[in-house]
C-alpha positions in Angstrom: 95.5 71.3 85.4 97.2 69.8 88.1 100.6 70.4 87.0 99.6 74.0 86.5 98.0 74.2 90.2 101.5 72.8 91.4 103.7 75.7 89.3 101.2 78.4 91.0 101.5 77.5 94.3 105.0 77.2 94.3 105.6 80.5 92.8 103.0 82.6 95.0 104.0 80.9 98.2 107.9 81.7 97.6 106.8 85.2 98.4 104.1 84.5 101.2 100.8 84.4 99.0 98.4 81.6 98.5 97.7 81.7 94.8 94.2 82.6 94.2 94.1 85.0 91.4 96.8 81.9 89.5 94.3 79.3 90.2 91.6 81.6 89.1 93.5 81.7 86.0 93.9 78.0 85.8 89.8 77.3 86.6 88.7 80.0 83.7 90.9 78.2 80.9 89.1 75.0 82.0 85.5 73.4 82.1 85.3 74.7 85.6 85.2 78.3 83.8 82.0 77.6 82.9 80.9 77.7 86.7 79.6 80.9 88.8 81.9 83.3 90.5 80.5 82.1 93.7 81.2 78.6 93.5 84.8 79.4 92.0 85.9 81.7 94.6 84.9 79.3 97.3 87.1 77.1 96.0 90.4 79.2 95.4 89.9 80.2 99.3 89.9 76.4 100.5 93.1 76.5 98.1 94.3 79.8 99.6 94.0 79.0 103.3 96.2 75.7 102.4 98.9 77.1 100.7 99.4 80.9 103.0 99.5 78.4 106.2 102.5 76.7 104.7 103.9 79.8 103.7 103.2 81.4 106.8 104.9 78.7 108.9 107.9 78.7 106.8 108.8 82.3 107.2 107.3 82.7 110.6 109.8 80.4 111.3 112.8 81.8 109.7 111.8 84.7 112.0 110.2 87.2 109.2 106.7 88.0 110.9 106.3 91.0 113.0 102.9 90.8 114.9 102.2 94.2 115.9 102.8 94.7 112.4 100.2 92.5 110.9 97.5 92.5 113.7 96.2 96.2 112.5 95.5 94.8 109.2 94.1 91.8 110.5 91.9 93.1 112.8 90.3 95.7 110.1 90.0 93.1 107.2 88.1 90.1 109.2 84.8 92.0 109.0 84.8 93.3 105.8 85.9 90.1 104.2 83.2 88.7 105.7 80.9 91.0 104.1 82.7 91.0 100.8 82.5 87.2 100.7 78.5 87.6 100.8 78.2 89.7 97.7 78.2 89.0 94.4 80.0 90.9 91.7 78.9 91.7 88.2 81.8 90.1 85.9 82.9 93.6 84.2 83.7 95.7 86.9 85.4 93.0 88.4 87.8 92.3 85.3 88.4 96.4 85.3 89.1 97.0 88.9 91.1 94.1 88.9 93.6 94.8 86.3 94.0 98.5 87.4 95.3 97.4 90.9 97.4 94.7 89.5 98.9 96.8 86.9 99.5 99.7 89.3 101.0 97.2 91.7 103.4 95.6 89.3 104.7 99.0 88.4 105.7 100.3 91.9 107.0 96.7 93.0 109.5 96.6 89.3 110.5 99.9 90.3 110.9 100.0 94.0 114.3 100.9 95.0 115.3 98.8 98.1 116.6 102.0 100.3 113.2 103.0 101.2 112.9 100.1 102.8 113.1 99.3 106.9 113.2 102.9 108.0 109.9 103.5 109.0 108.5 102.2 112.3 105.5 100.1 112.4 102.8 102.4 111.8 101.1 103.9 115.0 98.1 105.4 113.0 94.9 104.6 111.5 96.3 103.9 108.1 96.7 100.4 108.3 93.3 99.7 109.3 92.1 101.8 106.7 94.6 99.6 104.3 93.2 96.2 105.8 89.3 97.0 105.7 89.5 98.1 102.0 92.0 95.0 101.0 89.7 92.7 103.3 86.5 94.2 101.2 87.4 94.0 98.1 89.4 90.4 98.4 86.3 88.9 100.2 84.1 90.1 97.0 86.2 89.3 94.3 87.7 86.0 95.8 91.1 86.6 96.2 92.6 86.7 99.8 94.4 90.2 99.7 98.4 89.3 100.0 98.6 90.5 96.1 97.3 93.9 97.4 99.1 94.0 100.7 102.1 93.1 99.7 103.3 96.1 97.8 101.7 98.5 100.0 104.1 97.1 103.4 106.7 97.5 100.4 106.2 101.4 99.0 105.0 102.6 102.4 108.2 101.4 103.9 106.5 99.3 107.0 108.6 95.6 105.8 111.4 94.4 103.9 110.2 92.0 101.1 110.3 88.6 104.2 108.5 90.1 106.3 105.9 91.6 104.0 105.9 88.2 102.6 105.0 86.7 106.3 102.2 89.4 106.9 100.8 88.4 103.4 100.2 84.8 104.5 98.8 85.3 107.8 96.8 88.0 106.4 95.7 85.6 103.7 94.7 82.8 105.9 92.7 85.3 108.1 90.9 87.0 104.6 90.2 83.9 102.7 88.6 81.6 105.6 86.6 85.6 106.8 85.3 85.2 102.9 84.4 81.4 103.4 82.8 82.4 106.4 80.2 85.2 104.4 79.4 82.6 101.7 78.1 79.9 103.8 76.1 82.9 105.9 74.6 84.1 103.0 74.0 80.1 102.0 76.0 79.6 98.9 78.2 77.5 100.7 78.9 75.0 97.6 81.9 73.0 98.2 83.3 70.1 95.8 85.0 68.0 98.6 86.8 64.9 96.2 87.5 67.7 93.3 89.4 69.8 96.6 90.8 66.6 97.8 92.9 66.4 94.1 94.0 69.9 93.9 95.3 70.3 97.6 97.5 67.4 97.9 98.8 69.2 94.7 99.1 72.6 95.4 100.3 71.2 99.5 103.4 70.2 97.5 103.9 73.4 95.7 103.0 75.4 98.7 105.8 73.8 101.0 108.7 73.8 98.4 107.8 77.6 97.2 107.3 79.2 101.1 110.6 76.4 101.9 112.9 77.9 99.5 111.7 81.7 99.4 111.9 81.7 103.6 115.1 80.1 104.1 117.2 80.2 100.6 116.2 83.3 98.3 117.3 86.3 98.6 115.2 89.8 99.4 116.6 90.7 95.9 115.3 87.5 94.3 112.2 87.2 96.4 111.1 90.9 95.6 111.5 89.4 91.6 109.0 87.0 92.3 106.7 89.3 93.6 107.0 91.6 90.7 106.8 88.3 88.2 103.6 87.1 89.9 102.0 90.2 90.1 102.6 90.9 86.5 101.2 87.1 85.2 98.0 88.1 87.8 97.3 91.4 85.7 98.4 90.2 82.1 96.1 87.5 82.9 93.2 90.4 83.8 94.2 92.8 81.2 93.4 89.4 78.2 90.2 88.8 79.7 88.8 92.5 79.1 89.7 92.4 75.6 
């Protein structure tokens, strides 16, 4: 489990993301699979917020984040994360929605050709707060904190090159998953395992800082937009087994 926890969060936080639908993979091939959505998706956000920080400082470092760019999306997802993370969601739908996104996702980020990238401004409509309350929504209700859904959309829509879509992602995370945390203990099902958390974080810390480390400052946008498309792809092979 832990080595597993330590492969995710180095591979999602190379491209700015903190891991949650991996380690949601990694907890339903285990005992704690056996445990309520609730209570797992608690978890993966105490993960998340970890692992996007690192990543976030790594490539806000290296000079990748845009604020005006991410605040839109921000701003939009904080309330509806909140009110996501305070519904449950029956196990069906959420396999099915799921994997459409993800496979959708995967198909426009393997195909994206790198030209239509950086030519648009940062967006001076409504759009991205549309984007960021329906991301923030549906993350804070199935327990994931947005970047996989974000990500491609800053890609196709031409708002970021693949570092500084990578940089939004995190922040955007960090903001998403702790919103979610935030709606579960208001609506009391605030359920925390502290010494199980204790385990996996110093774990997936590790991960987090030598994935965001190496994708910030040493991979290329060529290689870093690979990752995005390989992680995407595990996330909805991963969705697409557990309907069948």
């Amino acid at each position: 489990m832990l080595g597993g926890l330590l492969v995710v969060s180095a591979l999602y936080s190379s491209v700015g993301h903190g891991g949650a639908s991996g380690y949601l993979a990694l907890l339903s091939l285990s005992s704690y699979g056996l445990m309520s959505s609730i209570w797992l998706k608690q978890h993966v956000w105490v993960m998340n917020v970890v692992v996007a920080s690192i990543a976030f400082y790594h490539y806000n470092r290296s000079g990748h984040h845009k604020l005006e760019l991410t605040m839109p999306f921000i701003i939009a997802s904080i309330p509806m994360a909140l009110i996501g993370g305070m519904l449950a969601i029956d196990g069906s739908l959420y396999d099915l929605l799921l994997s459409i996104t993800l496979v959708w996702a995967s198909y426009k980020v393997v195909n994206f050709k790198s030209k239509n990238v950086e030519k648009n401004p940062v967006p001076s409509t409504v759009e991205p707060y549309l984007w960021g309350g329906g991301i923030g929504f549906f993350s804070g209700w199935i327990g994931v904190g947005g970047g996989i859904f974000l990500s491609p959309i800053l890609l196709l829509k031409g708002w970021a090159d693949v570092k500084t879509a990578a940089a939004t992602a995190a922040l955007f995370i960090v903001v998403n998953s702790a919103a979610g945390l935030t709606g579960t203990a208001i609506s009391g099902n605030l359920d925390l395992d502290l010494s199980l958390l204790g385990m996996f974080l110093i774990t997936i810390s590790i991960g987090g800082y030598v994935g965001s480390r190496f994708g910030a400052k040493n991979a290329s946008n060529s290689l870093v937009r690979k990752l995005l498309a390989i992680v995407l792809i595990v996330a909805a092979t991963k969705r697409i087994i557990e309907l069948f």
